[in-house]
C-alpha positions as CSV (number, residue, x, y, z in Angstrom):
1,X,14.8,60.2,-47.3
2,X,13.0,59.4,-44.0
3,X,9.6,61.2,-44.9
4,X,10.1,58.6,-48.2
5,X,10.2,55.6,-45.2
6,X,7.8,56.7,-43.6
7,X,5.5,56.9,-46.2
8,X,6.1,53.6,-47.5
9,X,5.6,52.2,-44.1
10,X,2.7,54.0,-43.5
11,X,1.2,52.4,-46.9
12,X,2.4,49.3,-46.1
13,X,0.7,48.8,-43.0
14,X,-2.7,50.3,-45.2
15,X,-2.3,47.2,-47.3
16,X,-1.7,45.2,-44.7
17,X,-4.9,45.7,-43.0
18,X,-6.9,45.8,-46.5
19,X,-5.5,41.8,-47.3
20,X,-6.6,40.8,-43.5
21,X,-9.9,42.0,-44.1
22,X,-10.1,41.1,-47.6
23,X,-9.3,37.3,-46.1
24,X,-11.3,37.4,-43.5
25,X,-14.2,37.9,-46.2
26,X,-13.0,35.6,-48.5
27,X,-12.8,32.6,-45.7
28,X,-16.5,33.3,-45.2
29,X,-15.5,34.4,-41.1
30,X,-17.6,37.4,-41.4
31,X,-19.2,39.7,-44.1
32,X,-17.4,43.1,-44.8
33,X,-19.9,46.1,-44.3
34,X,-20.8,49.0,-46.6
35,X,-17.9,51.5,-48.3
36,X,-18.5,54.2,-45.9
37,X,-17.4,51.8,-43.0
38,X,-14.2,51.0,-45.2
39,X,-13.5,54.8,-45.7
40,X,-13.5,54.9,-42.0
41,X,-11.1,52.4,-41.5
42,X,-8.8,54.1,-43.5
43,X,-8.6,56.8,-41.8
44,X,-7.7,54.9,-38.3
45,X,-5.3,52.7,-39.8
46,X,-3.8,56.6,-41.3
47,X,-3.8,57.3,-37.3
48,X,-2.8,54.6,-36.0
49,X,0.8,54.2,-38.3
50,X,1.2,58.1,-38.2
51,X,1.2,57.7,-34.4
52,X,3.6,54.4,-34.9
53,X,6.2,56.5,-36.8
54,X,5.7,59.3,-34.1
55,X,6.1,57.1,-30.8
56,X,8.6,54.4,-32.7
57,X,8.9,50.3,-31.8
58,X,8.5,50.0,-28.4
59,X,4.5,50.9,-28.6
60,X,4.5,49.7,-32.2
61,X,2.6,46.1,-31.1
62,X,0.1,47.5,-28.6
63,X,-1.1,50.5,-31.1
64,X,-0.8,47.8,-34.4
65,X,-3.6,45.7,-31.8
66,X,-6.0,48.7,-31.1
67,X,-5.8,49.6,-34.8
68,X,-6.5,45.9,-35.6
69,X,-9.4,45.6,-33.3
70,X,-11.1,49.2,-33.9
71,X,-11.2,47.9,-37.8
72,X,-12.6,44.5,-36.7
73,X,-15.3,46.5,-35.4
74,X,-15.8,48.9,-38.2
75,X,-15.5,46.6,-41.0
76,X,-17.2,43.6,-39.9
77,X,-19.4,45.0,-36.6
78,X,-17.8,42.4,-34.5
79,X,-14.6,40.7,-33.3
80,X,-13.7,37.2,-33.2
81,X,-10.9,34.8,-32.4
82,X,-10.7,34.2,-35.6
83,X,-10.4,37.6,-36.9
84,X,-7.4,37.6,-34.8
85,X,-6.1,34.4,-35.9
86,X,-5.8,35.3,-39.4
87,X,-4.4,38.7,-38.9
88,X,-1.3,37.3,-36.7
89,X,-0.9,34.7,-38.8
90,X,-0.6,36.4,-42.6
91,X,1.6,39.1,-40.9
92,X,4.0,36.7,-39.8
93,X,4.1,35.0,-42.7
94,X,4.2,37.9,-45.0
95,X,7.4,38.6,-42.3
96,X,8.8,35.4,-43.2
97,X,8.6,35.8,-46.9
98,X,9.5,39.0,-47.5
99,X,12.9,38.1,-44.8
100,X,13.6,35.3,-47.3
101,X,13.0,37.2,-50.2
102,X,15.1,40.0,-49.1
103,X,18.0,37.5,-47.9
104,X,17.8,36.3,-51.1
105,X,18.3,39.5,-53.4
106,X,21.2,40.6,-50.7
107,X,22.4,36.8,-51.8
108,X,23.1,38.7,-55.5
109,X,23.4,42.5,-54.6
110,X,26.0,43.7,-52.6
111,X,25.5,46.5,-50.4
112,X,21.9,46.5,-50.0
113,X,20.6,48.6,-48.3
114,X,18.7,47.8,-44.1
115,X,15.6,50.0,-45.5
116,X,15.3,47.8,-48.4
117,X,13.3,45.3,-46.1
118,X,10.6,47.6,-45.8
119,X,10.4,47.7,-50.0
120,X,10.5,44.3,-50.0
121,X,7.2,43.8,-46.8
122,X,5.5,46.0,-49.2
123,X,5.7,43.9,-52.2
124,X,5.1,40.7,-50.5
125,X,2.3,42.5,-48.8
126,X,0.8,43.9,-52.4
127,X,1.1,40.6,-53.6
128,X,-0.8,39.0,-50.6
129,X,-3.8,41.5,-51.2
130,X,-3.9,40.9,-54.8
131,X,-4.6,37.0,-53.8
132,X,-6.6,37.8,-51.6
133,X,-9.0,40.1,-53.6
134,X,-9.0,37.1,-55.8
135,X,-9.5,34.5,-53.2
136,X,-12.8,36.4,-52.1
137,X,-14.4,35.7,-55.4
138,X,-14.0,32.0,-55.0
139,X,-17.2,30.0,-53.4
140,X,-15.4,26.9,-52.3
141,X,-12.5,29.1,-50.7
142,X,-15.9,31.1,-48.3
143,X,-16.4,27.4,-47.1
144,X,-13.0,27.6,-45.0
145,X,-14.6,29.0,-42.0
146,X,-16.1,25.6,-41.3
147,X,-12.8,24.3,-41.4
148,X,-12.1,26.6,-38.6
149,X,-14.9,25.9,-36.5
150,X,-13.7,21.8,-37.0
151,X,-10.3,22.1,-35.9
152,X,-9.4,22.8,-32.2
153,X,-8.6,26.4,-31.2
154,X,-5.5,24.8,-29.6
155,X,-4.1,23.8,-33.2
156,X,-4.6,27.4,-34.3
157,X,-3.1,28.6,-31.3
158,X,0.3,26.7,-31.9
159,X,0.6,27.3,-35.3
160,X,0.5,31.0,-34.8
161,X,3.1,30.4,-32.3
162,X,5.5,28.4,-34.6
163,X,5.2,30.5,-37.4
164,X,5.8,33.9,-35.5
165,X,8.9,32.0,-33.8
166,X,10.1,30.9,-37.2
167,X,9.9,34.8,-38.0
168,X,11.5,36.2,-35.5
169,X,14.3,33.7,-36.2
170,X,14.6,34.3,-39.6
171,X,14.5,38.1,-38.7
172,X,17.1,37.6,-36.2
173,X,19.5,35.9,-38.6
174,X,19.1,38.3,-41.3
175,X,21.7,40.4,-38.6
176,X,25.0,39.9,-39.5
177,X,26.3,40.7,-36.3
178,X,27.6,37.6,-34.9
179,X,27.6,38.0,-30.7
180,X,26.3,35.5,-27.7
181,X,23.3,37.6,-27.4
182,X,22.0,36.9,-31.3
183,X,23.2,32.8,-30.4
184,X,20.9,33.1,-27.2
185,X,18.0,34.5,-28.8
186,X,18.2,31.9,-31.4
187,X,18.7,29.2,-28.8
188,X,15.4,30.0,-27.0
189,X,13.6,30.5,-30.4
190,X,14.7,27.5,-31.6
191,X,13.9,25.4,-28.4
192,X,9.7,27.5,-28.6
193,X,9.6,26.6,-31.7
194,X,10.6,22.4,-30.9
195,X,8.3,22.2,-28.4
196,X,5.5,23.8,-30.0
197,X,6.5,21.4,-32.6
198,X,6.1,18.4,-30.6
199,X,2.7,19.6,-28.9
200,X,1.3,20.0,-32.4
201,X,2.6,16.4,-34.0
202,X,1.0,15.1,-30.6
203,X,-2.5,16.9,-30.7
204,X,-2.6,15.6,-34.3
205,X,-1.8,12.2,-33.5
206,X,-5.1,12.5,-30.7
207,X,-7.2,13.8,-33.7
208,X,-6.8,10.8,-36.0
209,X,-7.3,8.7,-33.2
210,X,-10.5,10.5,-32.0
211,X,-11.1,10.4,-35.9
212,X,-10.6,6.5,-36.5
213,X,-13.1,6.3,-32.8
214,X,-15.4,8.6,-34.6
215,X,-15.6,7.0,-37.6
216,X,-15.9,3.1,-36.2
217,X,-19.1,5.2,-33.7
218,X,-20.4,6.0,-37.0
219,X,-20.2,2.9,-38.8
220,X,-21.9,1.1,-35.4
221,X,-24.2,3.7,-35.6
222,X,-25.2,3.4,-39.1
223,X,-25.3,-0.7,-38.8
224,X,-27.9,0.0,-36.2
225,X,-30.3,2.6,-38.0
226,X,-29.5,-0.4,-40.7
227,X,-31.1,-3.3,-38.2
228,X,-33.9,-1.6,-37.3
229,X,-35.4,-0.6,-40.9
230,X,-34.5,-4.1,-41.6
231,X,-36.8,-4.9,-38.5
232,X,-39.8,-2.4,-39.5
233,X,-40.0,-4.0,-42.6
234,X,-40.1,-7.2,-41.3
235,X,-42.7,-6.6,-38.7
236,X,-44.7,-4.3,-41.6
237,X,-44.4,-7.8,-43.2
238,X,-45.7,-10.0,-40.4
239,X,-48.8,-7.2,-39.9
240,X,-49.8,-7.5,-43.3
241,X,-49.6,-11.5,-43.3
242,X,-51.4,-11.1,-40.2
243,X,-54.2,-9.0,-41.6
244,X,-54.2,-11.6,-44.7
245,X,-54.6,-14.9,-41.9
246,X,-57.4,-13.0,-40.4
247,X,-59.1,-12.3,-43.5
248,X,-59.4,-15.9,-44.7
249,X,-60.1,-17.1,-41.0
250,X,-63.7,-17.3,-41.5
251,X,-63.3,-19.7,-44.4
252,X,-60.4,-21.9,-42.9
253,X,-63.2,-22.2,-39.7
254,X,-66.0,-23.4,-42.5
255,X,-63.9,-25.7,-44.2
256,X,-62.5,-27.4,-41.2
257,X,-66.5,-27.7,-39.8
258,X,-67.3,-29.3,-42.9
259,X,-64.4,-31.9,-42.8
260,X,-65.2,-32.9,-38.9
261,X,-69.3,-32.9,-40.1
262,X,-68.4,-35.3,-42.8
263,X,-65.9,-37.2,-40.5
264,X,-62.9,-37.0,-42.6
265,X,-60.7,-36.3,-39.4
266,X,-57.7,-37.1,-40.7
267,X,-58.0,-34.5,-43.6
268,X,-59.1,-32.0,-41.2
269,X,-56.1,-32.7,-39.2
270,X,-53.5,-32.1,-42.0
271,X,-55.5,-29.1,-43.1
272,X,-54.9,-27.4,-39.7
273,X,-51.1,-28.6,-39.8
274,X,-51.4,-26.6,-42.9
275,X,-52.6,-24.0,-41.1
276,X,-50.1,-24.1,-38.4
277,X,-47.2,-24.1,-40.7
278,X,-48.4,-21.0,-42.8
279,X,-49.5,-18.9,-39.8
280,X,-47.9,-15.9,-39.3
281,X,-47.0,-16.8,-35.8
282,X,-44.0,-19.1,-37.3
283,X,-42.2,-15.9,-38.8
284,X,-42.4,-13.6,-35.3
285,X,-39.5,-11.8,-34.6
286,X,-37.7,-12.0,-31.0
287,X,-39.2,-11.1,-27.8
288,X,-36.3,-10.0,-25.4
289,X,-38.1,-6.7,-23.8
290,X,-36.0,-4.4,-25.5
291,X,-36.9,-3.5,-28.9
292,X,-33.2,-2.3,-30.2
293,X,-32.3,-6.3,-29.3
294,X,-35.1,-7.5,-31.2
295,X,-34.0,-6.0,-34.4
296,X,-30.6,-6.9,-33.8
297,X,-31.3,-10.5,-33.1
298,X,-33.8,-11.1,-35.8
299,X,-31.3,-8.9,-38.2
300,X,-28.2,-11.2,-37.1
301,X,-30.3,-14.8,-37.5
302,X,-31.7,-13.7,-40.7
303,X,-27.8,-12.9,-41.9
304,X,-27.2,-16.2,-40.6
305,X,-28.9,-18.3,-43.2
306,X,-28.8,-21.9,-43.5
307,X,-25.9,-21.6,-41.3
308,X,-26.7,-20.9,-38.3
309,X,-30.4,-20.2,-35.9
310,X,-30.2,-17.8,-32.9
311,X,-31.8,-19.0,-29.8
312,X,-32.2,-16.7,-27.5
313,X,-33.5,-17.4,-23.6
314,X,-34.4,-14.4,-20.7
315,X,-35.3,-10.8,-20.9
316,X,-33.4,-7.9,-21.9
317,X,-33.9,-4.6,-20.1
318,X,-34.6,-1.2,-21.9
319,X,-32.9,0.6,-19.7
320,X,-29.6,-0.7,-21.9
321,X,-27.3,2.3,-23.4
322,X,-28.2,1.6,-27.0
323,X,-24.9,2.2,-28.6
324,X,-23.2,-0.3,-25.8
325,X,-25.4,-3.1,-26.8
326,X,-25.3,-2.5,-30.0
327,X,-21.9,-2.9,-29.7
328,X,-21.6,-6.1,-27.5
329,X,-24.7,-7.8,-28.9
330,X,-23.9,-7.2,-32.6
331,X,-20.0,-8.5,-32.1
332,X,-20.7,-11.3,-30.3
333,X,-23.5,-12.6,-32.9
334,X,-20.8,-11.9,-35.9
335,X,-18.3,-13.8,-34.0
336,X,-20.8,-16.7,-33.6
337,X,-22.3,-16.9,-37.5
338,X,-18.6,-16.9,-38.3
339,X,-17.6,-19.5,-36.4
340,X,-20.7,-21.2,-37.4
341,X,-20.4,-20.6,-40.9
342,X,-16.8,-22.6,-40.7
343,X,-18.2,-25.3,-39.7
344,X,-20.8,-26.4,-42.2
345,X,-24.3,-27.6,-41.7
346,X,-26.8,-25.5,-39.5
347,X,-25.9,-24.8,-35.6
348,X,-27.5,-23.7,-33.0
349,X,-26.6,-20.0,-31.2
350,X,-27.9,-19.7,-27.6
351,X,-27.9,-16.1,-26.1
352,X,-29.0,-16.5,-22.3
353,X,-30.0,-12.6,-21.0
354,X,-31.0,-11.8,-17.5
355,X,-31.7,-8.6,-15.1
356,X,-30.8,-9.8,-11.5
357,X,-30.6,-7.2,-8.1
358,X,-29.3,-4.1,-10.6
359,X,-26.7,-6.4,-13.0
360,X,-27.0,-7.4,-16.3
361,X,-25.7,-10.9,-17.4
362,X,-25.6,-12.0,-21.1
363,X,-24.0,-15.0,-22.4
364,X,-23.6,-16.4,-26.0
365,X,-22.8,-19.7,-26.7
366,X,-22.0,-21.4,-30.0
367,X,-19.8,-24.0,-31.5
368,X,-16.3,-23.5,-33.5
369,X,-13.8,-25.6,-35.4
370,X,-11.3,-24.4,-32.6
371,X,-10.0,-27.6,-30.9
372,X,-7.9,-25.6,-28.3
373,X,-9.0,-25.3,-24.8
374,X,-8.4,-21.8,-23.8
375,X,-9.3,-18.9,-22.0
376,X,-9.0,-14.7,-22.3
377,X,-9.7,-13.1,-25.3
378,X,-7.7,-15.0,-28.5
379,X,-5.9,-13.4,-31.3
380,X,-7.3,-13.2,-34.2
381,X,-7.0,-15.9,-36.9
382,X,-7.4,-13.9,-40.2
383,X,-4.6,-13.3,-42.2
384,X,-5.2,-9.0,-42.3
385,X,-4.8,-8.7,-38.6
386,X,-4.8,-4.9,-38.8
387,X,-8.2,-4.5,-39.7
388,X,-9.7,-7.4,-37.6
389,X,-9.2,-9.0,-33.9
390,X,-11.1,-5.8,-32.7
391,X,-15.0,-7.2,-31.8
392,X,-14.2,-8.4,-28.2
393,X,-11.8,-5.7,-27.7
394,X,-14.3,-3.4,-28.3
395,X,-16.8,-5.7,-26.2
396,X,-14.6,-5.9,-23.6
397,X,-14.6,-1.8,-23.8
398,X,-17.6,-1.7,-23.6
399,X,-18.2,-3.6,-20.4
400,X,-15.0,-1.4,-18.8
401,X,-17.5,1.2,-18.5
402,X,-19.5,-0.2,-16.4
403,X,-17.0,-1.5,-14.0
404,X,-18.3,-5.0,-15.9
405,X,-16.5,-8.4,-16.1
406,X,-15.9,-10.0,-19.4
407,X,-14.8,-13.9,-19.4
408,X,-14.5,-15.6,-22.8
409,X,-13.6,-19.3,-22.6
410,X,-13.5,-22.6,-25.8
411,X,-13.8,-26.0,-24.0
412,X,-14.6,-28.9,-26.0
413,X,-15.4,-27.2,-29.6
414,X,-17.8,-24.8,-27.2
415,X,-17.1,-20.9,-27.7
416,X,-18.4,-19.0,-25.0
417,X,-18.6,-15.0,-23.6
418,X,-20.3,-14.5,-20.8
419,X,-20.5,-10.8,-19.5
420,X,-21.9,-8.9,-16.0
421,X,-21.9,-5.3,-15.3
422,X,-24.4,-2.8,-13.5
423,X,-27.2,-1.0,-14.6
């Protein structure tokens, strides 16, 4: 009866090591090596469980590591967290499983017997290698190993941890013996397995806020990259209408000569008004001394339309963080065209920029419908206020990191922001 056991156990724990293995290929974490290498393997994991039967429990976890990592090595040449990861955690859930699924038939049978348990890890972990020999033939399931690259070793770390607690609980139930010692053991399991809990729910919740930060970084970003094509092509524009002026220069020259040599001033001078107003000088873009600003300006007054014309006064440094300016520049020209854009007709914008003993002061000016006189950043006045009200927050961020001073103030139907920080 016990050599029966023990061979079952000692098979078991073969076909537990061939499902980790055959995971850890089919997850794409590392590529299995040649048959020989697998024969070998075998034979530890035969010398390893042999030696587990031999010594019993109480060495069982430090000899079940050595086997794991000596086949780590064989199989796949190296060993990685990961290889870890995915051998702790399939064991303790094939634990938990085949605990439920033994509570379960003991639910129906009476008089099952304790040595059933290991019958019934030894399905679950048949079962488990059977998926997972089919699992390794799948190409989108090899593309999980960037998934565990993404998500922070932490995560992994505390999910092991819940699961093998769930386990051990469910393992420690499954004895009927009701005492204080079983409610204590329960007790602490049940209070690691809480906070582990908690600490997950609350790295989780710091994910999808680094993800929302991410993905609003990514839409500035992209907005940007957008700007500054549209700015390439419009100077690409400007360079060919320049090449064009200077190509018909010659004979503006001639034809003015011969108006002023036949005294027909006044024709001569509405031919150089002509002259003036097609010139490609009228369509130059903005001169601020920093080229991302340029693109943004000339990008945000072209937006603008009939609505609106940006007017901008100083000199922007380069020495800027691009993704900051891009930021503060860009919100506080969509605020402006907005506000604009209510109120009908064509406005004027004014953006005053300066460099001055190490700060940086910008200021933008415009006029709004808003007849309240105010100061501090308002709420927003659009009806979906979860999606809006966040451009001078995320100004006013963006200044923070500096050490910067935001001030935004309406007087008289006048909306302005005025900003200082160090550079």
């Amino acid at each position: 009866m016990f050599s029966a056991i023990y061979l079952i156990r000692i098979f078991s724990d073969l076909i537990m090591v061939s499902y980790v293995t055959e995971l850890i290929g089919a997850f794409g974490v590392s590529k299995c090596a040649s048959l020989k290498r697998r024969l070998i393997s075998v034979g530890i994991i035969l010398l390893m469980t042999l030696i587990i039967v031999i010594s019993g429990e109480p060495f069982s976890f430090v000899i079940y590591l050595i086997m794991f990592l000596a086949v780590f090595k064989i199989v796949f040449g190296e060993i990685k967290f990961s290889h870890i990861y995915i051998a702790v955690i399939s064991e303790f859930v094939m634990s938990l499983l085949s605990s439920c699924l033994y509570a379960i038939i003991d639910g129906f049978i009476i008089n099952v017997h304790p040595d059933f348990k290991i019958a019934t890890l030894l399905l679950v972990r048949i079962i488990m290698l059977l998926t997972a020999v089919i699992l390794n033939r799948s190409e989108k399931v090899h593309k999980l190993h960037l998934v565990i690259k993404i998500i922070p070793r932490h995560i992994f770390i505390l999910t092991a941890l819940s699961v093998m607690f769930i386990s051990f609980l469910s393992e420690n139930n499954s004895n009927f013996s009701e005492n204080a010692l079983k409610q204590a053991i329960n007790t602490l399991l049940i209070s690691a397995l809480t906070v582990s809990l908690i600490i997950m729910i609350f790295s989780l919740l710091i994910n999808v806020v680094a993800k929302r930060q991410f993905w609003e970084t990514n839409e500035l970003l992209r907005s940007q990259v957008e700007a500054q094509l549209r700015h390439y092509k419009r100077l690409e524009k400007l360079n060919g209408d320049i090449r064009s002026f200077r190509h018909d220069y010659i004979n503006h020259m001639r034809s003015l000569i011969s108006l002023l040599e036949m005294g027909q001033y006044e024709d001569a001078k509405e031919y150089v008004e002509k002259l003036v107003k097609t010139s490609p000088a009228q369509n130059c873009s903005y001169q601020t001394g920093n080229f991302l600003a340029d693109a943004i300006l000339t990008d945000k007054n072209d937006l603008c339309g009939e609505s609106a014309k940006i007017v901008f006064y100083g000199f922007i440094p380069d020495r800027l963080d691009n993704a900051d300016l891009c930021v503060i520049l860009s919100n506080a020209l969509d605020n402006a065209a907005e506000a604009c854009r209510n109120l009908g007709g064509q406005s004027s914008i004014e953006v005053y920029a300066q460099e001055r003993q190490g700060y940086f002061a910008l200021t933008v000016r415009n006029p709004t419908s808003d007849t309240g006189n105010y100061s501090g950043i308002p709420e927003t006045t659009k009806s979906d206020k979860l999606n809006h009200g966040f451009g001078l927050r995320n100004i006013e961020a963006a200044v923070r990191k500096y050490d910067g001073q935001l001030c935004v103030k309406c007087e008289n139907m006048v909306f302005e922001l005025s900003l200082t920080f160090k550079i």
